[in-house]
matplotlib code that plots the C-alpha trace (Angstrom):
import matplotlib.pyplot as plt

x = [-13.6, -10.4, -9.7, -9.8, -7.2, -8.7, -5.7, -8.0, -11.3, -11.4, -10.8, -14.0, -15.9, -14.3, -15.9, -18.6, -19.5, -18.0, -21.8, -22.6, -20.9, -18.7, -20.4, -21.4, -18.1, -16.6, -19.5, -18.7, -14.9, -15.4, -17.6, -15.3, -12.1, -13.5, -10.7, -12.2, -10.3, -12.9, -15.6, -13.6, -11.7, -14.2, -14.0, -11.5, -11.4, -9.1, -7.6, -4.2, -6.0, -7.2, -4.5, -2.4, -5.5, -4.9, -2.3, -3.7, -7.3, -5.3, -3.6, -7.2, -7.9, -4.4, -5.1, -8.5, -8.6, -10.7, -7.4, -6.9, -4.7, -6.4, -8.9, -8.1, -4.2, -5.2, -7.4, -5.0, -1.8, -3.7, -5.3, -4.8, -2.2, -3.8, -6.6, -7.4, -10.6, -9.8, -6.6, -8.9, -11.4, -8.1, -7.1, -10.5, -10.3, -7.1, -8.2, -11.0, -8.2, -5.8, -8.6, -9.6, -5.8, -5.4, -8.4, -6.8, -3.5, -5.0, -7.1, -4.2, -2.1, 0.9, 3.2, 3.3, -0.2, -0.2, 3.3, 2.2, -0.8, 0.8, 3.7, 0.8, -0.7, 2.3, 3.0, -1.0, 0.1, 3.1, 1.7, -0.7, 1.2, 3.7, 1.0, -0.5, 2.9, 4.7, 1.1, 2.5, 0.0, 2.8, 4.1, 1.7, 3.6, 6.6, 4.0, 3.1, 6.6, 7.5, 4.1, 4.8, 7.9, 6.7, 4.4, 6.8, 8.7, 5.6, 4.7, 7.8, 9.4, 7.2, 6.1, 3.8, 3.0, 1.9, -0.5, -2.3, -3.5]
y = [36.5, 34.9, 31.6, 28.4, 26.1, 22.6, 20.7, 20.9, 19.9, 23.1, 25.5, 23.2, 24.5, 28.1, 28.7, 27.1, 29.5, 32.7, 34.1, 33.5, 36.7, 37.1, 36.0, 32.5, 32.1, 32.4, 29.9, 26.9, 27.9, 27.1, 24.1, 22.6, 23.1, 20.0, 20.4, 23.1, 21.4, 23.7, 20.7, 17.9, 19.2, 20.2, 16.4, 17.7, 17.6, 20.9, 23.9, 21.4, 18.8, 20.9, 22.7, 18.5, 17.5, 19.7, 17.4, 14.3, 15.8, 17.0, 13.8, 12.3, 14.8, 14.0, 10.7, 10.9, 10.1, 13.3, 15.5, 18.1, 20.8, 23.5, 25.1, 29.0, 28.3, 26.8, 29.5, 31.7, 30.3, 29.3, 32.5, 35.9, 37.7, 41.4, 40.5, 40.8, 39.1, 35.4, 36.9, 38.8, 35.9, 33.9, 35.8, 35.9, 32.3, 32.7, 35.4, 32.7, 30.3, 32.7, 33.6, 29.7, 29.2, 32.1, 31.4, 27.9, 29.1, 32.1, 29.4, 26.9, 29.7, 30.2, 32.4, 33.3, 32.9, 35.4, 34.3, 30.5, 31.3, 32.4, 29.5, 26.8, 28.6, 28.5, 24.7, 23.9, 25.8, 24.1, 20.6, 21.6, 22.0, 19.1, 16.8, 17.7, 18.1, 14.9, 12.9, 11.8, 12.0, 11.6, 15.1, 15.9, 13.9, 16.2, 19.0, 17.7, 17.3, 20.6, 22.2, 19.4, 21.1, 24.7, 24.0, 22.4, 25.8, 27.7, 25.9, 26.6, 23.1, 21.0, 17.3, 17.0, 13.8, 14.9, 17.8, 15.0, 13.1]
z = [-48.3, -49.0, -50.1, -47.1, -47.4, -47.4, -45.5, -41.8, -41.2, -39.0, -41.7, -43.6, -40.8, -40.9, -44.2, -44.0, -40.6, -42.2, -43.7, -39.9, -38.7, -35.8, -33.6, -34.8, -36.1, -32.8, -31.6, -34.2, -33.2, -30.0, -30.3, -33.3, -30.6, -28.4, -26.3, -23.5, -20.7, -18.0, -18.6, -17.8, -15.1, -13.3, -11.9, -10.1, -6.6, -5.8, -8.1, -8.3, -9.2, -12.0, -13.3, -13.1, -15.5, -18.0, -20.0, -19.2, -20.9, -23.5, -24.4, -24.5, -27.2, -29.2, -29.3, -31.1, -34.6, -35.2, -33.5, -36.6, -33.7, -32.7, -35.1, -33.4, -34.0, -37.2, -38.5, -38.0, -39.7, -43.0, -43.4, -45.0, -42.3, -43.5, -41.9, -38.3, -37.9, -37.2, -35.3, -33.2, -32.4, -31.3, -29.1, -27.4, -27.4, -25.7, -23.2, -22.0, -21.7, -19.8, -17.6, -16.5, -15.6, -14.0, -11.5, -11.0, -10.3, -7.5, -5.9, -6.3, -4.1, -6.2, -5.9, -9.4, -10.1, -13.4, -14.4, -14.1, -16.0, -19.0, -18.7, -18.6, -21.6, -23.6, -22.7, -23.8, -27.4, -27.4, -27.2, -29.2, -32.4, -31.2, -31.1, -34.2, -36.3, -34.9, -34.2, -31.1, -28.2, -25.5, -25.9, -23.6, -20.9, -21.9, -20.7, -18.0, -16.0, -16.9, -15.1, -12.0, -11.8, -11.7, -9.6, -7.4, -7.7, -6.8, -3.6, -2.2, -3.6, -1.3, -2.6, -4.5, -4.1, -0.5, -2.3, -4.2, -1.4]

ax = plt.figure().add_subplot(projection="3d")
ax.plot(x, y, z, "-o")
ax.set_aspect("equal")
plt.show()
């Protein structure tokens, strides 16, 4: 096994859950992520009101003093690039991810429900690392106007405000 760096807390837990095989090690992944937005939006009352949570959760999770980024992005940039295995259990992670958007998205009726998907995904990342490089929680805000306006664009530019009701 190659060396872990010791600058996250999530690559701690990556060696310490390597002997468990892949599969466990995409278990205590998952788990050490703590930010699986599908459990607390589930509050919400319609797919919209899902997909507008996202950000908001998120922020929640930036602002903890615990918030290390993510440990899939994480794993991957600190470790050996010749091998695949982390890569590959990141980008499972992020095909369970792809999948909960895109089921908000089709329920949401977009347009664009497969382009949206991967636009949301890329704003979650994006935030992500923002958050975690400039340890400002608000960037998330910055995430959030830009999916209000796609969505915007995607219900045929009608107010949102009135969708929220």
């Amino acid at each position: 096994m190659a060396s872990v760096p010791t600058s996250s807390l999530a690559c701690v837990r990556l060696a310490a859950l390597a002997a468990l095989g892949v599969g466990g090690l995409h278990a205590g992944l998952t788990h050490a992520a703590e930010h699986r937005p599908r459990d607390r939006l589930a509050l919400g009352a319609t797919p919209l009101d899902r997909l507008r949570a996202i950000f908001p959760v998120l922020e929640q999770w930036f602002r903890r003093k615990q918030f290390y980024g993510c440990p899939f992005i994480n794993a991957v940039a600190e470790h050996a690039k010749s091998s695949d295995r982390l890569r590959k259990l990141a980008i499972g992670h992020k095909q369970q991810v792809l999948h909960f958007i895109r089921q908000l998205c089709v329920e949401a009726g977009l347009a664009d429900a497969e382009g949206t998907t991967h636009e949301i995904a890329i704003l979650i990342d994006g935030a992500i690392v923002a958050a975690m490089i400039t340890k400002d929680p608000t960037v998330a805000g910055i995430a959030q106007r830009t999916l209000e306006a796609r969505l915007a664009s995607q219900l045929g530019l009608r107010d949102l405000a009135s969708t929220q009701a």
